[in-house]
C-alpha positions in Angstrom: 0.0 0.0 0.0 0.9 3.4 -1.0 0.8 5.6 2.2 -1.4 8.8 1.5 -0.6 11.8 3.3 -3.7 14.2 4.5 -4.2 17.6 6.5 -1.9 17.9 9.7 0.1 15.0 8.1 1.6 17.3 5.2 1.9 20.3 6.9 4.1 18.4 9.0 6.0 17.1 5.8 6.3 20.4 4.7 7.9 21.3 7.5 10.5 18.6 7.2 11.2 19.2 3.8 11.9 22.6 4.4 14.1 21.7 6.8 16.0 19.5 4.5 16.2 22.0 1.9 18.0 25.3 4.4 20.6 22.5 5.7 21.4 21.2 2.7 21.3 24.6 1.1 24.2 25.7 4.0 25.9 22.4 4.0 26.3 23.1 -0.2 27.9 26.2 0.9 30.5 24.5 2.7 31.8 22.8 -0.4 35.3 24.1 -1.4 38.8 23.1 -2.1 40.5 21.6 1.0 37.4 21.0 3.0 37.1 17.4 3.8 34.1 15.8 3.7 34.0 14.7 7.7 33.8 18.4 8.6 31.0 18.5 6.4 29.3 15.8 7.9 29.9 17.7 11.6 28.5 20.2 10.1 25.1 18.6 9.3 25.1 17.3 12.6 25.2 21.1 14.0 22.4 22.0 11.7 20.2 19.1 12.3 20.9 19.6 16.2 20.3 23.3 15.9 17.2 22.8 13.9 15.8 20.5 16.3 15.7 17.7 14.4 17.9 14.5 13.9 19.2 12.4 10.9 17.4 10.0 9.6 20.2 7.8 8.0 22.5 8.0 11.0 22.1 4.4 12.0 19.9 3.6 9.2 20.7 0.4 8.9 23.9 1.1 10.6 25.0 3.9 8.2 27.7 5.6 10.7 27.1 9.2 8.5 24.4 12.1 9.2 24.7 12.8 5.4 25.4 11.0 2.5 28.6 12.5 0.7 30.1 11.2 -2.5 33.0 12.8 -5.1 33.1 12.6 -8.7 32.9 9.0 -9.3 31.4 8.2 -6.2 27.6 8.4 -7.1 25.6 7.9 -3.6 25.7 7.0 0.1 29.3 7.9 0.3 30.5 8.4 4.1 32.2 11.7 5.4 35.5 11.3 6.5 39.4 12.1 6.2 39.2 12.7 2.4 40.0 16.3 1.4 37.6 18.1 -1.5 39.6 18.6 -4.3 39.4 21.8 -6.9 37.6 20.9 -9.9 35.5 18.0 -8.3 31.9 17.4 -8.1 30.2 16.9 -4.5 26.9 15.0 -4.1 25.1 15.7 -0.8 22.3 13.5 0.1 20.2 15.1 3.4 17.9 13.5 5.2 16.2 14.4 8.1 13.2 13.4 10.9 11.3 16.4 12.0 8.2 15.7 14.2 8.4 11.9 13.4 8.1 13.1 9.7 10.8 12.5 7.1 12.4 15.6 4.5 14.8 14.0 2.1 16.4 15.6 -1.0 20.1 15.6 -2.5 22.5 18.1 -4.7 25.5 18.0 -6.7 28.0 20.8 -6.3 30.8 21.6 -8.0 34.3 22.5 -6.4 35.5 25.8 -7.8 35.6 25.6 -11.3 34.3 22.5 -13.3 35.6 20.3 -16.8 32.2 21.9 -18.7 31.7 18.3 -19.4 30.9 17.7 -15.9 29.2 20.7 -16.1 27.1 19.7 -18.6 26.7 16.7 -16.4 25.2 18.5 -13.3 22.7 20.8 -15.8 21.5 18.1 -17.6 20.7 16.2 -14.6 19.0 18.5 -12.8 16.9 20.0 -15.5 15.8 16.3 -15.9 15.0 16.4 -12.2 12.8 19.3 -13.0 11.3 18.1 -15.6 10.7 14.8 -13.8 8.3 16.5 -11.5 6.2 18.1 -13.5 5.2 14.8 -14.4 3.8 14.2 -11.3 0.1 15.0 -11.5 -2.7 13.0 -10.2 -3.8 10.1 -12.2 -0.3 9.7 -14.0 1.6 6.5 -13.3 4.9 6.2 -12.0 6.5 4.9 -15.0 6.1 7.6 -17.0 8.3 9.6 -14.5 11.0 6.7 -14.9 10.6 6.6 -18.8 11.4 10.3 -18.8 14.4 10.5 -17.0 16.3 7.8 -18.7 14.8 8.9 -22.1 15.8 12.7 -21.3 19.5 11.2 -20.1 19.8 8.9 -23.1 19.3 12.0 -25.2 22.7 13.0 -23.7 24.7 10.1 -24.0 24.2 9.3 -20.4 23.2 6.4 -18.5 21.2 5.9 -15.4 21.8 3.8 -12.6 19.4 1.1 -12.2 20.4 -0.6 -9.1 19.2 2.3 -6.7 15.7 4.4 -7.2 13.3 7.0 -6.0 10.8 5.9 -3.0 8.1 6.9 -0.9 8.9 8.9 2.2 6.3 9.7 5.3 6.9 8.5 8.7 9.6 5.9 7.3 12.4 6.8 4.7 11.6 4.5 2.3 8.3 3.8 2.2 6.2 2.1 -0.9 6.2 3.5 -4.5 10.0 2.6 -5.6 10.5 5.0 -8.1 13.2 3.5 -10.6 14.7 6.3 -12.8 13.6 4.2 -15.9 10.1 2.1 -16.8 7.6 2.1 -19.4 4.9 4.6 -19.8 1.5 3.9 -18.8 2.9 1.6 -16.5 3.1 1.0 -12.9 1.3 3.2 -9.5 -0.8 5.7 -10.3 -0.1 8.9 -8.8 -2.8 10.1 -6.4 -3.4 13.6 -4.2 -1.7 13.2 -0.7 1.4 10.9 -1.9 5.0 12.1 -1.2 7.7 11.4 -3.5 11.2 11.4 -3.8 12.4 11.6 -7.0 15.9 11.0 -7.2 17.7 11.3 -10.9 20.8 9.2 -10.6 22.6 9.7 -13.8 26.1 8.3 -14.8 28.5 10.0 -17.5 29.5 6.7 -19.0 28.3 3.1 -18.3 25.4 2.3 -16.0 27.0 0.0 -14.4 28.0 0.4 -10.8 29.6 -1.6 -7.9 29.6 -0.7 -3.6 33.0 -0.1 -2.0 34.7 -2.3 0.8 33.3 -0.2 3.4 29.8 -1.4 1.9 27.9 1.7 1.5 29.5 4.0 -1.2 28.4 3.0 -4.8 30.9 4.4 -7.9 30.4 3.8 -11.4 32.2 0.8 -12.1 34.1 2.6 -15.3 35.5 5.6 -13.3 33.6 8.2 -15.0 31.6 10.9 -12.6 28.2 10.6 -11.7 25.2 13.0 -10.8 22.4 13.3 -8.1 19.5 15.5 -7.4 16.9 14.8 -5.4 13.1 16.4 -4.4 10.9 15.4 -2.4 7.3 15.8 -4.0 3.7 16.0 -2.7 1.1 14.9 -5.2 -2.2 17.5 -5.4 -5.2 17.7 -7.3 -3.3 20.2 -9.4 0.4 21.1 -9.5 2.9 19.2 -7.9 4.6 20.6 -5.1 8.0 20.6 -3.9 8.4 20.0 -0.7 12.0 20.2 0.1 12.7 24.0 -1.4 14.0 26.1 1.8 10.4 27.9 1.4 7.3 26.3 0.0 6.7 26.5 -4.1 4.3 25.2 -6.0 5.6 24.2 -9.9 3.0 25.4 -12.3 
């Protein structure tokens, strides 16, 4: 069953994803040469405990991070630690968070000082694809027109998407029922209805799809090397317009 969201229960989701959105919005700030991506993670931890609110992958299935952080090849669930930011490398910040009982998730990629404009490229295309994702998101669509889009849109581009991780529900638990796979057929799969949240999560590889997880059993690279991208929004389906949940102030896409 597909969880639907209604009255208090998405005000309190807007509130989380508005929380989600200013502290990843300061922790992209962060992002420069020679900062290393533990003190970023610290940092979330600051925000979250400023905020009043905690992470919600920290222990997540014994994820020891309060973020996800992941560099250039590294496409998600990287862990913060030791490793310094380099100049000309692309950051991928993944925040989560549990406000009120009520889960705000959404992710960015952030370039370190000036970027290859193929990487460039990269992070424009898949964002704009993000966007253009949720517009699709109307009630009485299905889900796998969303999927179809994105890898059709990244295809397009000579990009590949990665197929082993997807999009989800979120509520009260992180992952909750639709998956959202960032490919499918359209016409196919859930259909969208008023009162679910989404999060829609383009994960969109440079070269080959293909990707493998690291000995420390959470950070997932592209298997060739190449660098990946990752954006992420939380979405609340309405009778009408979708609407973003995790912008640092409410917006409704038209």
């Amino acid at each position: 069953m597909i969880p639907i969201k209604r009255g208090i229960e998405i005000e309190k989701m807007r509130r989380a994803g508005e929380t989600a959105a200013s502290i990843l919005h300061e922790l992209a700030e962060l992002v420069a040469p020679g900062v290393t991506t533990g003190e970023i993670d610290r940092a979330a931890s600051r925000l979250m405990a400023d905020a009043g609110v905690r992470s919600a992958f920290l222990g997540y299935k014994k994820f020891p991070g309060h973020i996800c952080i992941s560099i250039n090849e590294e496409v998600v669930h990287g862990i913060g630690g030791p490793r310094k930011i380099a100049y000309g490398d692309v950051v991928k910040i993944d925040c989560g968070i549990i406000r009120d009982g009520w889960i705000g998730d959404t992710a960015t990629s952030v370039p370190a000082g000036t970027v290859d404009p193929a990487i460039e490229k990269l992070l424009a295309t898949t964002k704009a694809i993000l966007e253009g994702a949720v517009q699709l998101v109307r009630p009485g669509r299905r889900l796998g027109d969303v999927g179809n889009y994105v890898e059709a849109e990244a295809v397009k581009q000579g990009y590949s998407i990665v197929k082993e991780f997807v999009g989800h529900g979120v509520g009260r638990s992180l992952h909750e029922e639709p998956q959202i796979p960032n490919f499918g057929k359209r016409g196919t799969g859930p259909v969208m209805k008023p009162g679910m949240t989404l999060a829609i999560e383009p994960m969109i590889n440079m070269g080959k799809s293909k990707v493998r997880v690291l000995e420390d059993k959470w950070t997932v690279v592209a298997a060739d090397g190449l660098p990946s991208a990752h954006f992420e929004h939380t979405v609340l389906v309405t009778n009408d317009a979708p609407e973003v949940l995790t912008w640092p102030r409410k917006t409704l896409l038209s």
